[in-house]
C-alpha positions as CSV (number, residue, x, y, z in Angstrom):
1,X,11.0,39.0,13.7
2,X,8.1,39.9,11.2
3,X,9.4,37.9,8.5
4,X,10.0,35.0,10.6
5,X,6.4,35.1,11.5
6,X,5.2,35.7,7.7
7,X,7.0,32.6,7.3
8,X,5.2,30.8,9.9
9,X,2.4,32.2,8.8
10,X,2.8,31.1,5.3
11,X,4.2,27.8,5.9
12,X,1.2,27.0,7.9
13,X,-1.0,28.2,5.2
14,X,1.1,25.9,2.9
15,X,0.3,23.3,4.9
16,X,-3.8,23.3,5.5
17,X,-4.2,23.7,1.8
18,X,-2.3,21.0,0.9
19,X,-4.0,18.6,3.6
20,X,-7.1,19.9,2.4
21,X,-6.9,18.9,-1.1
22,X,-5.3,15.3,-0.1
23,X,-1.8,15.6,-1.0
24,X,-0.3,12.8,1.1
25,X,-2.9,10.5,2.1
26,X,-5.7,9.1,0.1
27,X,-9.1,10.6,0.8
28,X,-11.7,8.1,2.8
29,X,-14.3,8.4,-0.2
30,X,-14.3,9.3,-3.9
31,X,-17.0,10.0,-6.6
32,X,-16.8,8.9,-10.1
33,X,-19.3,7.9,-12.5
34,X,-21.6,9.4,-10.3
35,X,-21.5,7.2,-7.7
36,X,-19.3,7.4,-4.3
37,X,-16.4,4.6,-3.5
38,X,-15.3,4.3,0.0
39,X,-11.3,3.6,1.0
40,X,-10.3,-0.4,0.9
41,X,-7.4,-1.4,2.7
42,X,-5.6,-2.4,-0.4
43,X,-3.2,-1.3,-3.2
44,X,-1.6,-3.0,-6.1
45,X,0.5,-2.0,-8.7
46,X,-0.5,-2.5,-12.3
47,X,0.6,-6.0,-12.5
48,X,-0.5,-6.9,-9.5
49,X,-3.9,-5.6,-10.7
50,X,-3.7,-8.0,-13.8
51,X,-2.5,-10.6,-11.7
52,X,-5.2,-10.8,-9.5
53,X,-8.4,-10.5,-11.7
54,X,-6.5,-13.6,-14.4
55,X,-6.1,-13.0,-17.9
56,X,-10.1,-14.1,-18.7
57,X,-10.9,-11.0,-16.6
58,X,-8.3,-8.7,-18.6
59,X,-9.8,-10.1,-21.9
60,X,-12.9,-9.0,-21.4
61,X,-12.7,-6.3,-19.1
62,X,-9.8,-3.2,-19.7
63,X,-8.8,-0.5,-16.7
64,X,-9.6,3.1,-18.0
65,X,-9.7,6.5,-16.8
66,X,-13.2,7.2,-15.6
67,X,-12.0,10.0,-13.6
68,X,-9.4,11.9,-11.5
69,X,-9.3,13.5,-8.1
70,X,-7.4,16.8,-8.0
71,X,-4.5,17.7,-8.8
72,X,-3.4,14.8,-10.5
73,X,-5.2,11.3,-9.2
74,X,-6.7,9.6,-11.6
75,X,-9.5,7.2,-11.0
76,X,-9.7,4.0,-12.5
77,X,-12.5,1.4,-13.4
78,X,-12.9,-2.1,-15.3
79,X,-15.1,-1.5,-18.2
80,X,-15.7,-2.9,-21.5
81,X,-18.5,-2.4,-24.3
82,X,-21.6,-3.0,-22.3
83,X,-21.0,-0.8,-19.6
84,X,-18.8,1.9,-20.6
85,X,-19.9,4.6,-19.0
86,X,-21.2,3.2,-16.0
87,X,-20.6,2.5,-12.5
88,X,-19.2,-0.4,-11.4
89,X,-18.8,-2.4,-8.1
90,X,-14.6,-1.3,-7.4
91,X,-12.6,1.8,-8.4
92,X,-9.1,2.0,-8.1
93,X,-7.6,5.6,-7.6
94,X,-4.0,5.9,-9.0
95,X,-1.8,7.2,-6.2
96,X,2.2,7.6,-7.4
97,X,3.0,4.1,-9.3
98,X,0.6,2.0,-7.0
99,X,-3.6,1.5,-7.5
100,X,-5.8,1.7,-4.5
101,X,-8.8,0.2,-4.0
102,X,-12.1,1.4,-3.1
103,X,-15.6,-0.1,-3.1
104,X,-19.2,1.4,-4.4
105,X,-20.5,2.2,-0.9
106,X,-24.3,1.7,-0.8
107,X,-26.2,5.2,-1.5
108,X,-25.6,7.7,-4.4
């Protein structure tokens, strides 16, 4: 009987912390580059991603790391030369094999 309610006890543990730190749905919002992104209703892989903004886009522009939400998202933006660095308008955060889109939401 104890056991069996140290495992309870511990699978419910188990189970707040990983719903706390956003294990198996994206989180509404995200910060990076000092700025805060809130949840689009989209998702593209990586050549879907490429597809969409056209090679003139991908010339110019390249998708880099400009961040990661724990444990292992990482948080991508378009940036080249002139504004490496900075925010831009869309992040994408990297969730399993697919990118999801967010947007810069209007305050800091």
């Amino acid at each position: 009987m104890t056991l069996t309610a140290i495992f309870g006890a511990g699978l419910l543990y188990t189970m707040l912390v990983y719903r706390s730190v956003n294990v198996f749905t994206p989180p509404e919002r995200i910060e990076s580059l000092g700025r805060t992104y809130l949840l689009g209703n989209t998702e593209f892989s990586r050549e879907e991603l490429d597809q969409r903004y056209g090679p003139t886009h991908t010339e110019a522009w390249t998708l880099e790391r400009a961040g990661f939400l724990p444990p292992v998202h990482g948080i991508y933006q378009w940036q080249n030369d002139e504004v490496r660095g900075e925010a831009t308008t869309s992040a994408f955060l990297k969730w399993g094999d697919r990118y999801i889109a967010y947007s810069l939401s209007g305050g800091p």
